[in-house]
N, C-alpha and C positions, 0 to 999 in steps of 0.2 A: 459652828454652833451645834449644840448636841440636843439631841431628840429631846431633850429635858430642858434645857435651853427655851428652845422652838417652841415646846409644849407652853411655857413657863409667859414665854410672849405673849401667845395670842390667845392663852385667858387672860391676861394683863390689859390685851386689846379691846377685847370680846367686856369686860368689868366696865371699861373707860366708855366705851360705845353705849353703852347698857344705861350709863351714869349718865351720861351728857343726854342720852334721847330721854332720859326721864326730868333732865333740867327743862330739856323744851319743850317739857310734857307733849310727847307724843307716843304713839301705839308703836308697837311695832308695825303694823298692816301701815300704820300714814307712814314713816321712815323709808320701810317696803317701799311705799310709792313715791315718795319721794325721787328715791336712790334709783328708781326702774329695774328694783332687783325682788327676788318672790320674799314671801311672808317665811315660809321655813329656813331660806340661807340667811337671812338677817337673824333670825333664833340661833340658826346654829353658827353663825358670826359671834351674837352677844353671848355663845357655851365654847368658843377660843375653840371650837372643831374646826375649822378652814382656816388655812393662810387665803386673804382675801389681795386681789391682785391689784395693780397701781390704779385702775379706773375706781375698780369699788372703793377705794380707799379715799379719793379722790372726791365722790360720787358722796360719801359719808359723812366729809369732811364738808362740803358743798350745804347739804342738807342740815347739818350740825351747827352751821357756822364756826366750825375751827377750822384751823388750817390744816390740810393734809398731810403736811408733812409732820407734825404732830402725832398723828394715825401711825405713819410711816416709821415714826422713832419705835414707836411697840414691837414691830416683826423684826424691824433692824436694817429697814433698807434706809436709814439716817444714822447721823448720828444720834445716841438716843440724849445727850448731854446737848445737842443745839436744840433737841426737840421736848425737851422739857420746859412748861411753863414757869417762869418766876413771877410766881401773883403777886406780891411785893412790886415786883414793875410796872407788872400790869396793872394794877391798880393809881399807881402813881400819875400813869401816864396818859388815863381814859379822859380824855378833855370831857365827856359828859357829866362829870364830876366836880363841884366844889373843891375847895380846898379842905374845907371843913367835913367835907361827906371824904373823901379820902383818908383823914386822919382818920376819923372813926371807925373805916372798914381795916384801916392798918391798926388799928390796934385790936380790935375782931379778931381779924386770924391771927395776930399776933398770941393773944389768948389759946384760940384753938388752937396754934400749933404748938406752944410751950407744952400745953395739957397732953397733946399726943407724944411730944419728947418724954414724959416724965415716965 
């Protein structure tokens, strides 16, 4: 992989990190504490300046509630095609869900994603 590669990653990672701690509205100082990692390497996690190693990834993933290997597909220690989400699936498959409350969020992003194809 090349420095632009790498680079290209883990602000990829650092966006996704950044994205998901604001789904589950938290600070970074609570994520921080979470994860038992400081308030600056999580900032400089969510600006893709560190490769972060398989515990913090782990640690992140933990605190996030995704799966780690998720995190993982970003830097490249997966594959990044098994660690990409299919919300379409996921969506299908959340027993918390109706039948009725699934169709409507599959036709939601179905919208939102046509609109970003266009």
């Amino acid at each position: 992989m090349s420095d632009k590669d790498e680079r290209s990653h883990l602000v990829g990672l650092g966006a996704f990190i950044r994205s998901q701690r604001r789904l589950a509205q938290l600070s970074q100082r609570e994520l921080a504490k979470l994860t038992k990692l400081s308030d600056p390497y999580v900032s400089q996690l969510e600006r893709g300046l560190h490769e972060p190693s398989v515990r913090v990834l782990r640690a992140l993933g933990s605190a996030l509630n995704i799966p780690a290997e998720t995190l993982m597909g970003y830097v490249g220690l997966t594959d990044e095609r098994a660690a990409e989400v299919d919300t379409a699936s996921a969506i299908r498959q959340d027993p918390k869900l109706s039948d009725a409350q699934k169709a409507a969020m599959l036709e939601i992003y179905k919208g939102f994603t046509d609109e970003a194809g266009k």
